[in-house]
N, C-alpha and C positions, 0 to 999 in steps of 0.2 A: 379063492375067496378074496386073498386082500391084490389081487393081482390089475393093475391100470387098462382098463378096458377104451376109455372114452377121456377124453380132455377135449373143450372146446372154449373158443374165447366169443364172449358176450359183449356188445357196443352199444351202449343206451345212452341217452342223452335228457332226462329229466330235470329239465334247467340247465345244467352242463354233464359237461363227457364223461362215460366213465366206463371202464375195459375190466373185464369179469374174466377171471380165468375158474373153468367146470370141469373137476377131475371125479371121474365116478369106480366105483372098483367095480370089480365080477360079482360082488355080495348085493350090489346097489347102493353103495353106502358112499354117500359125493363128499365132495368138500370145496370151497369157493376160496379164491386170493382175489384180492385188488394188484391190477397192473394198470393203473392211473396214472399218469406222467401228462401235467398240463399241459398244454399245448402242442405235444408231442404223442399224441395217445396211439394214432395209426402206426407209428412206426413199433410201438410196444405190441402192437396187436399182431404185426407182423411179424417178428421177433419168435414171438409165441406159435404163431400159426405155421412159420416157413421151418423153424430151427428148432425147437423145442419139445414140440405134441407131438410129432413122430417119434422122438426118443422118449417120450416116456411112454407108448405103450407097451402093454407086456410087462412093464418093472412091478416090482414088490412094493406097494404106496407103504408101506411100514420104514421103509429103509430112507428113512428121512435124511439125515446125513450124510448116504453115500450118495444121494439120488444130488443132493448142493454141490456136492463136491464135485461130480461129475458133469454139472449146467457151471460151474465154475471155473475147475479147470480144465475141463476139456476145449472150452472156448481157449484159443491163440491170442484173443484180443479178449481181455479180462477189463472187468470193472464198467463203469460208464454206466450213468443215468435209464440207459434200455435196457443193457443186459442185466442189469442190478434188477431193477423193477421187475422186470420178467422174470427171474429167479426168485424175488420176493414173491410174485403171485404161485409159485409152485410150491413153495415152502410154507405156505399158510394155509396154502389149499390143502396139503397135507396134513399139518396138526391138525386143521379141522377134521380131517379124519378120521387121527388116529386116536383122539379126542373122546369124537362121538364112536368109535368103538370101543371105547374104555366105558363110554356111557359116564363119560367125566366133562362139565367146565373146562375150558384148555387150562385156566389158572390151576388148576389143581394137579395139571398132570404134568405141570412146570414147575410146580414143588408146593402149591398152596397158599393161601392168601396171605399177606404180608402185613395189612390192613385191611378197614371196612369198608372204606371207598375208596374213590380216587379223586382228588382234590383237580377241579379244573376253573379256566376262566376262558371267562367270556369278553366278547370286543364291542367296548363306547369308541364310536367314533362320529364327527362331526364334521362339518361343512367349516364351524369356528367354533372358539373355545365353549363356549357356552353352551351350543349344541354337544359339543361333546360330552361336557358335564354333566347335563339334563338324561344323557343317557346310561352314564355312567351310574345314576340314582337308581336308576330304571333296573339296570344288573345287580346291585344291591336291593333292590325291594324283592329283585326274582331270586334272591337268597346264593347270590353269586359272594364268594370269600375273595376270591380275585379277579381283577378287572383292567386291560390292557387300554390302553388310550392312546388315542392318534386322532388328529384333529388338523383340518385344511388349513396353509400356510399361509397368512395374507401376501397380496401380489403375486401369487399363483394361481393359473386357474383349475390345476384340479392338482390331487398329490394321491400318488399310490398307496393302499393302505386305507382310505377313506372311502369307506361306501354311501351310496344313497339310498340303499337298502341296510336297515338297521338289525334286521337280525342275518340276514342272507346275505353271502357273498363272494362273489366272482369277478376276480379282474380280469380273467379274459375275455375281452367284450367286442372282437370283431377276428374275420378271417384273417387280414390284414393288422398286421400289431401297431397301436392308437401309439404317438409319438408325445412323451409328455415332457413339461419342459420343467427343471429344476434348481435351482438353488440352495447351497448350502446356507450362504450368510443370512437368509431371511426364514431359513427353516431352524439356526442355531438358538437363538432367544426365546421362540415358541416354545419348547418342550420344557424348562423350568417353568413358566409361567404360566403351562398350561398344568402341572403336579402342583406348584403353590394352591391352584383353585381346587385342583381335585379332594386335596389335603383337607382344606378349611371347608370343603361342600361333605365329604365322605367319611372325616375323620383318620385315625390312625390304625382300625381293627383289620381294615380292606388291604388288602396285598394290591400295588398297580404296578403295569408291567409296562414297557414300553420298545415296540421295532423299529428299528432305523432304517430296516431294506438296506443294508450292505450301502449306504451311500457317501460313509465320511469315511478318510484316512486314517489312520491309527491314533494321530496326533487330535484330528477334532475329535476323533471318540473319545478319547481321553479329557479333553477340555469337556465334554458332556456329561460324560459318567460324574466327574467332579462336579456341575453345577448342579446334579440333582442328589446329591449325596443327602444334603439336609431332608429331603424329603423320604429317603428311604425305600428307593423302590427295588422290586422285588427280584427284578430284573433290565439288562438292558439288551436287547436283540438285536443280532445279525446288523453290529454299529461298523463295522468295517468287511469286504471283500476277504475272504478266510483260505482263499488258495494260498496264500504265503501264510503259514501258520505264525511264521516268529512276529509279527506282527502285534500280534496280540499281546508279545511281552511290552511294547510300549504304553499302549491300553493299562495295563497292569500297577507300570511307574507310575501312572497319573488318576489312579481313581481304585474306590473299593467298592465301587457303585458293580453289584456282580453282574456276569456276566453268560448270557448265552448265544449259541449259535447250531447250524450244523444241517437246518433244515433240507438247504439244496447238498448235503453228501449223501453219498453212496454205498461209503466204505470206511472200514477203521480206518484207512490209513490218512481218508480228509484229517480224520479228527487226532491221530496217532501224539502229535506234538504236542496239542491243544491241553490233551488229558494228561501226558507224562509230566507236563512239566506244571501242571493245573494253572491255566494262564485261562480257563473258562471254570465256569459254577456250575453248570447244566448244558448238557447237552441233546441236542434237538431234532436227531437224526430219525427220520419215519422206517417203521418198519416195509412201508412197501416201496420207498427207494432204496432200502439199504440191503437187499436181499433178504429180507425175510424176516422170521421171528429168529431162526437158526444165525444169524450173522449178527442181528443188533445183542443179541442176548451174549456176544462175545465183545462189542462195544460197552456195553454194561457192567460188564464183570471188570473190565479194564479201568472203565471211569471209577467204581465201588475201588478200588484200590490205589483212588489218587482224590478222595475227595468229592469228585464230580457225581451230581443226581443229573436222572433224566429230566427230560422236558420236553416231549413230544410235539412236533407239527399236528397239527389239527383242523388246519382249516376245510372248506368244501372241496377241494381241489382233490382231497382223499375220499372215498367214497366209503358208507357204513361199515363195508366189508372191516376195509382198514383199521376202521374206529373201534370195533368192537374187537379183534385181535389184539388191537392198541392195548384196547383198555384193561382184556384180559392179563398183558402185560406187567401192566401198571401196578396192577394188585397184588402180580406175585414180587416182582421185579423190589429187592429189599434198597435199592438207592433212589426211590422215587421220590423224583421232586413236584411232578406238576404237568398238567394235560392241557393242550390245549383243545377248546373247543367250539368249533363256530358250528351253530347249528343247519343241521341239512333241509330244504324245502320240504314243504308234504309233501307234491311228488315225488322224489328224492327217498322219503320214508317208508311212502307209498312200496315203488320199486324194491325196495330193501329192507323187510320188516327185518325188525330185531327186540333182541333181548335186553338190551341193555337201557336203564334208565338215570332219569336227571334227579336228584333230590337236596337240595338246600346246600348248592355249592359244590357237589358230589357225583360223579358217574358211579355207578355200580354196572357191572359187563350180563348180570342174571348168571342163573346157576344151568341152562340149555347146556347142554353135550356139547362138546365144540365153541366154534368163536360167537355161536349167539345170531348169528345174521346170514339172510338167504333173500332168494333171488328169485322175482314174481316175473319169469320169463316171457308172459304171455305181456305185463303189464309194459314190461321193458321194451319188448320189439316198437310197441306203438308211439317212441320217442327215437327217432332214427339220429344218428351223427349228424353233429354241424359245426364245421370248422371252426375255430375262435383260437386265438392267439396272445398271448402277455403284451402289457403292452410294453413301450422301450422310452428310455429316456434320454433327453437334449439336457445341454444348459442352455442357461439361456444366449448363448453367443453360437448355439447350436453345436456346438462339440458331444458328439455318442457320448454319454457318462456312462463307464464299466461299473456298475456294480450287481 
């Protein structure tokens, strides 16, 4: 009955890419994970399809922890953005199972709800300051409590992070990854100046949030978190490259302006320094790159004992599968800080009905069996793959910037 008859991976592409992993048992009772890795999705499909689905059929889908433990250490080469992902999509695929066999919400069968909602925010962003504010009103009138800002750099001609689509968004925008060029020093004085106005347009009840895309050093993270102190914002993201964890203790000397990161890890051990020594506030780490619900929920419990709340990645790059696992998360998870959430197209929607809805500032996951979200395969096939890639950034003297 509960025994792994069928697992198959799913490639649709409604507006962007998105890799479905379909585990069904002997009873017919399925269960879906997200194995989304952007610009990277064929190799996670593969992953899945070459190394993975032949070992799990035959297994007991109940034996959730032995089935991780063995797509984890039986691998030689452990960790890494694909094998993570891929074992996240088997681990969720799972609770959604074992879920809807309990005929339970997965929140519930992860210990129950923690709270009534889940407090998320939405992204104003702008071409220039103005534009960005103008929509940052627009998330507050849509009954958004938080609101992240990022706004085009003058003297630059386009800045990661800024879309031209206002509610939708996708930076991977060709096969070939778009070359963009950067500056620190004309991007430093913008982001105080651009919270001064948000302040005095939005008031003080609005949480804003702001990501820096890994592009400053510890040091100008540090001189930033300080010049937005007066303004109080709610967070600052991914303001330095986080492979060197100690890093962050200089961030620390120099500002109380909190902090988060963690989106691009994998694994506790990105984050291991980050949380013991609490030199971050929240941390950001996706359940479908970090192996699962089964592995983050051991990042969680870690951070719950040093201080640190989550804060979830959220953007389109995750597909609903994701989102609604997430969120089931969220609800039970007692150190929640905060969800990111950029909304998915209607195709997108289409593709992926779900349970889970928006209400004045708030996600709720529904009370569905399982993680709430399923998969209109017929609807899916008629959006085939299409390559697209992140784009990469110069300075402007053209030097590759690592971040």
């Amino acid at each position: 009955m509960h025994t792994i008859v069928d697992a198959r991976v799913i490639i649709t592409c409604p507006g962007r890419n998105f890799v479905t992993l379909k585990i069904t048992t002997k009873s017919g009772v399925y269960g879906l994970g997200d194995a989304t890795l952007n610009g990277r999705e064929l190799a996670v499909a593969s992953y899945l399809t070459d190394h993975i689905v032949p070992c799990l059929l035959g297994r007991d889908a109940r034996q959730i922890e032995d089935i991780w433990q063995f797509f984890y250490r039986g691998a030689y080469w452990r960790t890494g953005p694909v094998t993570m992902t891929a074992i996240a999509a088997v681990d969720v695929a799972l609770w959604d199972i074992k879920a809807k066999n309990a005929n339970m919400p997965l929140y519930d069968l992860l210990g129950g709800a923690s709270r009534t909602g889940v407090m998320v925010y939405g992204h104003a962003n702008g071409k220039d300051m103005d534009e960005t504010i103008a929509q940052a009103r627009h998330y507050k009138d849509m009954g958004y409590k938080a609101i992240r800002l990022q706004s085009g750099v003058p003297g630059l001609a386009s800045t990661y992070g800024v879309s031209k689509d206002k509610l939708y968004y996708e930076p991977a925008d060709s096969a070939r990854p778009t070359e963009n060029v950067w500056s620190t020093s004309k991007y430093m004085p913008t982001v105080p100046k651009l919270f001064a106005a948000a302040r005095e347009a939005l008031g003080w009840e609005v949480h804003l949030l702001h990501d820096v895309h890994h592009r400053l050093t510890p040091l100008e993270a540090g001189r930033l978190g300080k010049d937005l102190e007066p303004f109080r914002p709610f967070w600052l993201e991914d303001c330095t490259p986080a492979e060197n964890q100690a890093g962050f203790r200089t961030i620390r000397q120099h500002t109380t302006t909190p902090l988060a990161v963690g989106e691009v890890f994998n694994s506790v051990w990105d984050a291991k320094q980050l949380i013991d020594e609490q030199l971050i506030d929240y941390i950001r780490t996706t359940i479908v790159h970090a192996g699962g619900i089964s592995h983050v929920r051991r990042i969680a419990h870690l951070a719950e004992l040093n201080n640190v709340r989550t804060g979830f990645h959220g953007a389109t790059d995750l597909s609903p599968v994701c989102m609604g696992a997430a969120l089931h998360f969220d609800l039970w998870v007692p150190n929640f800080g905060i969800q990111e959430y950029m909304r998915h197209t209607p195709e997108t929607d289409a593709v992926f009905p779900h349970a889970y809805t928006f209400s004045d500032g708030y996600l709720h996951p529904g009370t569905a069996p399982g993680h709430g979200v399923d998969l209109d395969e017929a609807l899916a096939a008629k959006y085939p793959y299409r390559a697209a890639s992140l784009p990469v950034n110069r300075l402007e003297d053209g030097t590759l910037f690592n971040w």
